[in-house]
N, CA, C and O atoms as a printed pandas DataFrame, in Angstrom:
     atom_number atom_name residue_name chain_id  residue_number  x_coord  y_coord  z_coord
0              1         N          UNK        A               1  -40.888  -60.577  -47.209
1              2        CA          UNK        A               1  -41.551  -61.455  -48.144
2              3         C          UNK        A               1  -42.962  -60.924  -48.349
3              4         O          UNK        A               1  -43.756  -60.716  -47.432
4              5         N          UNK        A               2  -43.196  -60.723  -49.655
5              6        CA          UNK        A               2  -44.535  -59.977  -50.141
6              7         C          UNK        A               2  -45.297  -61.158  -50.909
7              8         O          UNK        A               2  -44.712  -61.822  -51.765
8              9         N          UNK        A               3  -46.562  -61.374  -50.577
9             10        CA          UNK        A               3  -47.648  -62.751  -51.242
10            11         C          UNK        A               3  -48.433  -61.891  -52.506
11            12         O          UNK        A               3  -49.246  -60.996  -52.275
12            13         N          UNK        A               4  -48.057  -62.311  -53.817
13            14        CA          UNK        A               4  -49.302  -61.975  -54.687
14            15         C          UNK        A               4  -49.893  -62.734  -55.233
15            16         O          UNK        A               4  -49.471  -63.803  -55.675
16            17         N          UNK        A               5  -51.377  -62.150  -55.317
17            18        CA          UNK        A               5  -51.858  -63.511  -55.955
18            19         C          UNK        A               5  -51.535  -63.724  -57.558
19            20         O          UNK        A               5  -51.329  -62.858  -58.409
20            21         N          UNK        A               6  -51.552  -64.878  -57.667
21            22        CA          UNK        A               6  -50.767  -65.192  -59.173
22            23         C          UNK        A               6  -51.019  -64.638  -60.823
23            24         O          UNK        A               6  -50.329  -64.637  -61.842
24            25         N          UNK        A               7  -53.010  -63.975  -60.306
25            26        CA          UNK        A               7  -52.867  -63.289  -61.744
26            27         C          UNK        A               7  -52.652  -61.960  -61.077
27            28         O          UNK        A               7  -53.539  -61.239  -61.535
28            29         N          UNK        A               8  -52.277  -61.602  -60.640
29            30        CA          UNK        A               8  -51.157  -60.282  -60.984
30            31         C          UNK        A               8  -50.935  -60.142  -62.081
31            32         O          UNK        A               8  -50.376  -60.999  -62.766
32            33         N          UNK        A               9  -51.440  -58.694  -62.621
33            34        CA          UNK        A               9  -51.207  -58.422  -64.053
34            35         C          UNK        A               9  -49.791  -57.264  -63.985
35            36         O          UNK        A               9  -49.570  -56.299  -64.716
36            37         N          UNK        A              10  -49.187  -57.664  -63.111
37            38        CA          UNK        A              10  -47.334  -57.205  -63.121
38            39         C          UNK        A              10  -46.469  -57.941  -62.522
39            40         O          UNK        A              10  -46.705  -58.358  -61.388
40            41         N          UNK        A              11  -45.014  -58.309  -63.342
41            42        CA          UNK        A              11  -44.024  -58.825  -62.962
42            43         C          UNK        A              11  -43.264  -58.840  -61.880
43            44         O          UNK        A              11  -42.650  -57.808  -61.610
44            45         N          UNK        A              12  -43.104  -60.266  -60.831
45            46        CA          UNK        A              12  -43.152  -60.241  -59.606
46            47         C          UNK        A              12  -41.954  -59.273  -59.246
47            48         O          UNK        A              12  -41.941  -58.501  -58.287
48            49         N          UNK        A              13  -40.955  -59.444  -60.175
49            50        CA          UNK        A              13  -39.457  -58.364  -60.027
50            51         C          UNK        A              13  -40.181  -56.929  -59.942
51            52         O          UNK        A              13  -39.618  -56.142  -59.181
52            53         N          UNK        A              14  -41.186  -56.516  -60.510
53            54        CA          UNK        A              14  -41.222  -55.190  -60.747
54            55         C          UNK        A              14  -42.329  -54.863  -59.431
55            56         O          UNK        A              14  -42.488  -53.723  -58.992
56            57         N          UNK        A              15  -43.118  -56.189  -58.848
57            58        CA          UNK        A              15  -43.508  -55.553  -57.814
58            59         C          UNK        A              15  -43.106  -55.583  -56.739
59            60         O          UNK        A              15  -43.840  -55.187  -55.834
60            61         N          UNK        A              16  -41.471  -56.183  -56.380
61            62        CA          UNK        A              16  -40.347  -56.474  -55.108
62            63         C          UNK        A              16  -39.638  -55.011  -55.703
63            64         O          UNK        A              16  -39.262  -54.232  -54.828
64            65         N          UNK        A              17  -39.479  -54.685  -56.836
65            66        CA          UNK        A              17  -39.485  -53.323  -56.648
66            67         C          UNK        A              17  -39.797  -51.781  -56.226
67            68         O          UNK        A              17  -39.295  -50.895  -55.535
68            69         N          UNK        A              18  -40.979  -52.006  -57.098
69            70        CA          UNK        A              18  -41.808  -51.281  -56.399
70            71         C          UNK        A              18  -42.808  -50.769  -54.806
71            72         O          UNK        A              18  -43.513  -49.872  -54.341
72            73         N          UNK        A              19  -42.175  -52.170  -54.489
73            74        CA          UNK        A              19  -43.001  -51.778  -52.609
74            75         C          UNK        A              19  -41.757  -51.745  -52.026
75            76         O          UNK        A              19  -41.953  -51.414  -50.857
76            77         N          UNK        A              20  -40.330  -51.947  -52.253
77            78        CA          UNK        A              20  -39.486  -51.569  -51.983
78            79         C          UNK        A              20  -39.019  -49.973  -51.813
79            80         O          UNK        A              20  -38.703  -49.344  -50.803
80            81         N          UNK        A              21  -39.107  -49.572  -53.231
81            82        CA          UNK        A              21  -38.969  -48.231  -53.247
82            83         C          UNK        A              21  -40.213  -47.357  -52.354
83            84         O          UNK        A              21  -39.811  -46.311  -51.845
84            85         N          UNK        A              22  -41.387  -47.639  -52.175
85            86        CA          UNK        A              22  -42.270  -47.196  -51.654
86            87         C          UNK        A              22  -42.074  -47.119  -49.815
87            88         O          UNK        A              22  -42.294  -46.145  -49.094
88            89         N          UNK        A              23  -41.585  -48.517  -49.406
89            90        CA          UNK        A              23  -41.180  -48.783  -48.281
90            91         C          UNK        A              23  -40.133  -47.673  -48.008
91            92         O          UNK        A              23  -40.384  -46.797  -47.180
92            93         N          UNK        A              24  -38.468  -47.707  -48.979
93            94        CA          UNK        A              24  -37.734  -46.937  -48.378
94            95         C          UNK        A              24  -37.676  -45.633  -48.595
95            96         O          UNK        A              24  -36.698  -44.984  -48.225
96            97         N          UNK        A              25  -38.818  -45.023  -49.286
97            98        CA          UNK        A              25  -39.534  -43.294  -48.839
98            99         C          UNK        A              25  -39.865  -43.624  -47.602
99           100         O          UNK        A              25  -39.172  -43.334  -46.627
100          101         N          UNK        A              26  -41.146  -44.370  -47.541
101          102        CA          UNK        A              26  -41.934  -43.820  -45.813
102          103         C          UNK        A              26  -40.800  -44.081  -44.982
103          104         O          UNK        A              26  -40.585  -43.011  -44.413
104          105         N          UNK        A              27  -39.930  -44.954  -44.590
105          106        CA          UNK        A              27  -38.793  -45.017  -43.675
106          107         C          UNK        A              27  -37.649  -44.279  -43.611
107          108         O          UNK        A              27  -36.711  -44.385  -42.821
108          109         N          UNK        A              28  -37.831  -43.440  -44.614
109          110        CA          UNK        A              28  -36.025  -42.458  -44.433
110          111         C          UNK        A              28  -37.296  -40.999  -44.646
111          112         O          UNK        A              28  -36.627  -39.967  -44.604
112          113         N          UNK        A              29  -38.017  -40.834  -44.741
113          114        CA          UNK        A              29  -38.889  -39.789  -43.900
114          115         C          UNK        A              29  -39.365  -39.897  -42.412
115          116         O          UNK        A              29  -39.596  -38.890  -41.743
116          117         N          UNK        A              30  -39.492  -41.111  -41.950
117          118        CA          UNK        A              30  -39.972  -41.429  -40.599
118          119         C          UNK        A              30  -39.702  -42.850  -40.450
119          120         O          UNK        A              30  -40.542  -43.611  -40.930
120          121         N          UNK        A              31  -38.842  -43.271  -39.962
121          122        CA          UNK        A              31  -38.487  -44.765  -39.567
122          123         C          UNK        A              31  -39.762  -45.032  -38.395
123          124         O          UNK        A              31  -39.827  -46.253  -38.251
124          125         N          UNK        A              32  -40.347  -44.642  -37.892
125          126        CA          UNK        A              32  -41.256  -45.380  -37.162
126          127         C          UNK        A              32  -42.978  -45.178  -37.875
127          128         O          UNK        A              32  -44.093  -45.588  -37.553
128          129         N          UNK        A              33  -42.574  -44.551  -38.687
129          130        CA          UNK        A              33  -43.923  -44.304  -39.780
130          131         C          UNK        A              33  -44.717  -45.954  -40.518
131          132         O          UNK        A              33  -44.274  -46.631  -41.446
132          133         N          UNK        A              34  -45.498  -46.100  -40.005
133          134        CA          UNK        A              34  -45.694  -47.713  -40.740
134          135         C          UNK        A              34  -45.836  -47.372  -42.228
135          136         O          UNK        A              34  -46.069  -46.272  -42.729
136          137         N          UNK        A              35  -45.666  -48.420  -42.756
137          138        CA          UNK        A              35  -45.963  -48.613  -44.259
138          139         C          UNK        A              35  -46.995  -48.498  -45.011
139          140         O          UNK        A              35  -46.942  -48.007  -46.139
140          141         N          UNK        A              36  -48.347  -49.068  -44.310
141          142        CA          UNK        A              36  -49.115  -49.217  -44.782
142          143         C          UNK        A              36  -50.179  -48.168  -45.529
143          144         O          UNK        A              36  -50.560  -47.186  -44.892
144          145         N          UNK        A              37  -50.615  -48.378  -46.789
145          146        CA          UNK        A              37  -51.182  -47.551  -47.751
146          147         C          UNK        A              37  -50.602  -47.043  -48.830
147          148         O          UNK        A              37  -51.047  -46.429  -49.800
148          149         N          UNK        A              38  -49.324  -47.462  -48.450
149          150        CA          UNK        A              38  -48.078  -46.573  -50.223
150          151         C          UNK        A              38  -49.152  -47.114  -50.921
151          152         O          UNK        A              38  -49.992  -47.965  -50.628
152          153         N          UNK        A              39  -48.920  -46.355  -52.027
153          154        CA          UNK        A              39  -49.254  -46.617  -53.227
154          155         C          UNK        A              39  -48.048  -47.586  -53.905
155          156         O          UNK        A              39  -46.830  -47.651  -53.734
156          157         N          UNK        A              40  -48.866  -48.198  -54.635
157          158        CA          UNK        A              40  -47.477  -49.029  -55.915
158          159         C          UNK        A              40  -48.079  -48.368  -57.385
159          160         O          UNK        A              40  -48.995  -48.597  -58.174
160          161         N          UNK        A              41  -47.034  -47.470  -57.231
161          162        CA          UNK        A              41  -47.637  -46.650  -58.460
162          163         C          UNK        A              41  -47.395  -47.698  -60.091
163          164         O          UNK        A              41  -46.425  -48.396  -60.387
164          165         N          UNK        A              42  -48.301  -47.519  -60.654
165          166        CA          UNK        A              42  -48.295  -48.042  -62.445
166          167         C          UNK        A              42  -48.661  -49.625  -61.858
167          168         O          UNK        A              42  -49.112  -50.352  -62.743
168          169         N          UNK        A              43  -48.547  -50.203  -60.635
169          170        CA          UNK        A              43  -48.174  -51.836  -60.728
170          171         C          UNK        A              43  -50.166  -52.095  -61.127
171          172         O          UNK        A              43  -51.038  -51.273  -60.844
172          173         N          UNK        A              44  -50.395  -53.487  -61.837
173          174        CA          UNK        A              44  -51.293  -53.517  -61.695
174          175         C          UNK        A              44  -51.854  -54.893  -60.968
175          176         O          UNK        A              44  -51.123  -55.882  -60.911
176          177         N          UNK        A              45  -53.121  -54.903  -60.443
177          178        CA          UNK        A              45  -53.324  -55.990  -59.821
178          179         C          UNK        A              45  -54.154  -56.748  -60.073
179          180         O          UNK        A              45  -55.013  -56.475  -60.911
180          181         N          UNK        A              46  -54.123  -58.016  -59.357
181          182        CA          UNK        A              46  -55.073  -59.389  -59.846
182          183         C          UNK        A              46  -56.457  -58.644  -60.333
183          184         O          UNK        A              46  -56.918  -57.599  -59.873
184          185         N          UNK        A              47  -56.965  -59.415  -61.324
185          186        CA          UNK        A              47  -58.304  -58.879  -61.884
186          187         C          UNK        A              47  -59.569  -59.372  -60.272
187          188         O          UNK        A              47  -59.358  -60.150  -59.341
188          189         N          UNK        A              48  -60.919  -58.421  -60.614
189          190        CA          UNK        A              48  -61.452  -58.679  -59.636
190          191         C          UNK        A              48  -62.372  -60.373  -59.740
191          192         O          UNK        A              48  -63.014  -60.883  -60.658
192          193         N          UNK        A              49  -62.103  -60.757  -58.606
193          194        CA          UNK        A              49  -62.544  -62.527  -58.639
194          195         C          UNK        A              49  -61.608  -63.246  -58.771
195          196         O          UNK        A              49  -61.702  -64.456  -58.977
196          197         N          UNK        A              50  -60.223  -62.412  -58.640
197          198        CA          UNK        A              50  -58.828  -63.147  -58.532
198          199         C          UNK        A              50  -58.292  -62.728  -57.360
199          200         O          UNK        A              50  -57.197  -63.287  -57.288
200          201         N          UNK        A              51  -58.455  -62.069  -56.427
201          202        CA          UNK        A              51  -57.755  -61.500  -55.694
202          203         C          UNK        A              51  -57.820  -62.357  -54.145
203          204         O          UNK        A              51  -58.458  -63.389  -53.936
204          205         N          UNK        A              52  -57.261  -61.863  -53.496
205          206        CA          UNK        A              52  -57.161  -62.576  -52.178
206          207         C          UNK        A              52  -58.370  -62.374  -51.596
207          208         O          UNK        A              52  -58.799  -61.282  -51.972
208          209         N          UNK        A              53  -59.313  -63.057  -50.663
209          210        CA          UNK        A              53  -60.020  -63.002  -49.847
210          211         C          UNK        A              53  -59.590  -62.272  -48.256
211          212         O          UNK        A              53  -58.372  -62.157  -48.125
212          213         N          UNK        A              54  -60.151  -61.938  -47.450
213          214        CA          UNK        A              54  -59.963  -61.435  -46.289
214          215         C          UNK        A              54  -59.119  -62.566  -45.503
215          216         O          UNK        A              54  -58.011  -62.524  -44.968
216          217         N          UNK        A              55  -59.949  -63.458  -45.623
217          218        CA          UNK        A              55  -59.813  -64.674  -44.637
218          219         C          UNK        A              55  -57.791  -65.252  -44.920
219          220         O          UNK        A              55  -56.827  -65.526  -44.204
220          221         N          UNK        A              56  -58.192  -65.139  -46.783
221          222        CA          UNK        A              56  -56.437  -65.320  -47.285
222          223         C          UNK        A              56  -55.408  -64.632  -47.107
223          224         O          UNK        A              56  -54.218  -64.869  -47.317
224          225         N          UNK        A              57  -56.139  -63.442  -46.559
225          226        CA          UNK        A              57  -54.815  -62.146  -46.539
226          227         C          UNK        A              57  -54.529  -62.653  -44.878
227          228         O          UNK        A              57  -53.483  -63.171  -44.489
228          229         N          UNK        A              58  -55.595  -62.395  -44.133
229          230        CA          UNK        A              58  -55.015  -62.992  -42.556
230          231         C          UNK        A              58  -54.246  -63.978  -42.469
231          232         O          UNK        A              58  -53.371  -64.070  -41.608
232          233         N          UNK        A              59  -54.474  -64.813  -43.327
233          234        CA          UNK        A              59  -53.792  -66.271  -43.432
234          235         C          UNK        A              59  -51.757  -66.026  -43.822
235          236         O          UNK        A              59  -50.726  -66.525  -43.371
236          237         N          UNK        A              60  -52.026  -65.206  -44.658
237          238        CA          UNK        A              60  -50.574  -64.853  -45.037
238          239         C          UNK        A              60  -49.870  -64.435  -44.215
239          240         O          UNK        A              60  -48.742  -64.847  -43.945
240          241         N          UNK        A              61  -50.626  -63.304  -43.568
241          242        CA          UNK        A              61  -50.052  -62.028  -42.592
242          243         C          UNK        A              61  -49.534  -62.886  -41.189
243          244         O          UNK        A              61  -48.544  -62.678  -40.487
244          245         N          UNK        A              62  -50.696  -64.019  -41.056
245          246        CA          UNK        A              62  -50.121  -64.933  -39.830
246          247         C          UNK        A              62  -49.082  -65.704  -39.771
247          248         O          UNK        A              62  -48.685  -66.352  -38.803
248          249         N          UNK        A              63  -48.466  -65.602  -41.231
249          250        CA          UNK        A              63  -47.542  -66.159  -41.687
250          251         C          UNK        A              63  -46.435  -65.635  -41.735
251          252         O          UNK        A              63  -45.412  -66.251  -42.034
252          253         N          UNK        A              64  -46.499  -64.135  -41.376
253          254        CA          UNK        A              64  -45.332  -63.802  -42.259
254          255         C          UNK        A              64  -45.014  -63.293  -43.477
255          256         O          UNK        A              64  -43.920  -63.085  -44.002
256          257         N          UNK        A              65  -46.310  -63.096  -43.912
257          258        CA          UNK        A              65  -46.534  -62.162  -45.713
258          259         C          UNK        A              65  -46.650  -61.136  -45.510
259          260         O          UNK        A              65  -47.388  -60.943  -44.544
260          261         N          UNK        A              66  -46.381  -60.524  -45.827
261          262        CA          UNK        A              66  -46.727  -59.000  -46.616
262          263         C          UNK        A              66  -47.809  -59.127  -47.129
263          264         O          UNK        A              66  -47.955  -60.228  -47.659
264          265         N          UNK        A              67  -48.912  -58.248  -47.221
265          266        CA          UNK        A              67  -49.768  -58.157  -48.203
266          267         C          UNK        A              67  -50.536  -56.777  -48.669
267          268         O          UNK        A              67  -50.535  -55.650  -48.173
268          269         N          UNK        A              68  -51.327  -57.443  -50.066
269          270        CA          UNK        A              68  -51.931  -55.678  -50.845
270          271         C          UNK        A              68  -52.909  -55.736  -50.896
271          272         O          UNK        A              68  -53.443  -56.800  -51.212
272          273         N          UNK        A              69  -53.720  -54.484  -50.574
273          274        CA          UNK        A              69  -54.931  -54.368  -51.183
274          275         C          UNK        A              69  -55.653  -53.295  -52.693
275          276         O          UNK        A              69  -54.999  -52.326  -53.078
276          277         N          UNK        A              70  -56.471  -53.516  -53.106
277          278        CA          UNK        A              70  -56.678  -52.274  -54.321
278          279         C          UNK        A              70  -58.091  -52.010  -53.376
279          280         O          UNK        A              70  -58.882  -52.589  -52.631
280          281         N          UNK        A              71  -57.711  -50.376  -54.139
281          282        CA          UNK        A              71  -58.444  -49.770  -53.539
282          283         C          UNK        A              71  -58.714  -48.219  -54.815
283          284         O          UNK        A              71  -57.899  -47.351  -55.128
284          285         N          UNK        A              72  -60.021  -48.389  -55.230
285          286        CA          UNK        A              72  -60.172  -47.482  -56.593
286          287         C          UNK        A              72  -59.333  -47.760  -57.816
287          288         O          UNK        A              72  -59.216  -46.935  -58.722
288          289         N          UNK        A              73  -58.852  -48.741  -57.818
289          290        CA          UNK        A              73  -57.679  -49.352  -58.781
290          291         C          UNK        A              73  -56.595  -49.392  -58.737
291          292         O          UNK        A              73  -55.905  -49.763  -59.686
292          293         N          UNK        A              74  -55.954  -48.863  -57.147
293          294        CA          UNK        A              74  -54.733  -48.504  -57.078
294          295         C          UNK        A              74  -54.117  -49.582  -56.321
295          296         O          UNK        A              74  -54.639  -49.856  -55.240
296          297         N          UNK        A              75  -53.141  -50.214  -56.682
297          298        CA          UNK        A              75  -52.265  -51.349  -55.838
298          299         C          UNK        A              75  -52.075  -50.339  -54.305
299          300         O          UNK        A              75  -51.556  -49.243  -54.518
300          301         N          UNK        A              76  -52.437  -50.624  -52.884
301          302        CA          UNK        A              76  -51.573  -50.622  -51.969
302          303         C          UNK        A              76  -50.763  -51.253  -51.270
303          304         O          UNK        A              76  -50.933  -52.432  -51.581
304          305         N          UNK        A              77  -49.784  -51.169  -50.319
305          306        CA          UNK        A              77  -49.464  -51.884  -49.365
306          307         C          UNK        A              77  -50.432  -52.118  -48.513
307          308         O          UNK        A              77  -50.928  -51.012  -48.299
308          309         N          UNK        A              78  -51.239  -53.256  -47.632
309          310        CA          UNK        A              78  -51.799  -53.583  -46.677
310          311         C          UNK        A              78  -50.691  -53.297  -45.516
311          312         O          UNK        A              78  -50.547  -52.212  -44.952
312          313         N          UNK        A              79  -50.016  -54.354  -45.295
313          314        CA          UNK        A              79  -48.916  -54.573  -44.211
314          315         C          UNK        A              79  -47.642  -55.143  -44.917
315          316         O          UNK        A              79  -47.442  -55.830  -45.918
316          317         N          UNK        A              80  -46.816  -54.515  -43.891
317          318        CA          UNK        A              80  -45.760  -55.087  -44.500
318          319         C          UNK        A              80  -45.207  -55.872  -43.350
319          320         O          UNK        A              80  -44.632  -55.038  -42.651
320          321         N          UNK        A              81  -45.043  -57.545  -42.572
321          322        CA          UNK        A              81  -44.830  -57.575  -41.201
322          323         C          UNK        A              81  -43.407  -58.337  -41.489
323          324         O          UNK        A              81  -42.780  -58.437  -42.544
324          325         N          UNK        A              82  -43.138  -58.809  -40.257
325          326        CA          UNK        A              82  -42.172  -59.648  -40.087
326          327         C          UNK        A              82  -42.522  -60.931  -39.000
327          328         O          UNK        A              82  -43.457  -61.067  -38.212
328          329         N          UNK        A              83  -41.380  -61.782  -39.307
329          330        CA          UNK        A              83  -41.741  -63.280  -37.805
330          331         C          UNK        A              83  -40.076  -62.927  -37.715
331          332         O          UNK        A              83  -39.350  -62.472  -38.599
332          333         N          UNK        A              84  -39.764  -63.288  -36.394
333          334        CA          UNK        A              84  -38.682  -63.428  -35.722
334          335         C          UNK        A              84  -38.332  -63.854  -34.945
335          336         O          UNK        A              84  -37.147  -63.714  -34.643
């Protein structure tokens, strides 16, 4: 489960796609390779003053979210975790 924030300027299908496909490169090159930093290539993200706060991304992650950061304009993966 991946959290975006809602103005996301791309379609939530196309970004469960896209960190998907990103995810299953780094893992069928290195299954113990973490995730974090793919790129989500073309996706674009919440405008700036829309985006998650620090405090909101911990909040997710403690949850059980997935989450992204931009970085030079580029969507990344932050983490990708799990609860179990």
């Amino acid at each position: 489960l991946a959290g975006y924030e809602k103005d996301t300027q791309t379609p939530a299908d196309e970004l469960a796609a896209s960190r998907t496909a990103r995810a299953a490169v780094f893992i069928r090159n290195d299954p113990a390779r973490p995730t974090q930093t793919g790129e989500l290539v073309d996706m674009l993200p919440a405008p700036k003053g829309k985006r998650f706060t620090t405090t909101e991304q911990q909040t997710l992650l403690s949850h059980g979210v997935a989450t992204a950061y931009v970085e030079s304009g580029v969507l990344r993966i932050q983490r990708d975790i799990t609860t179990y």
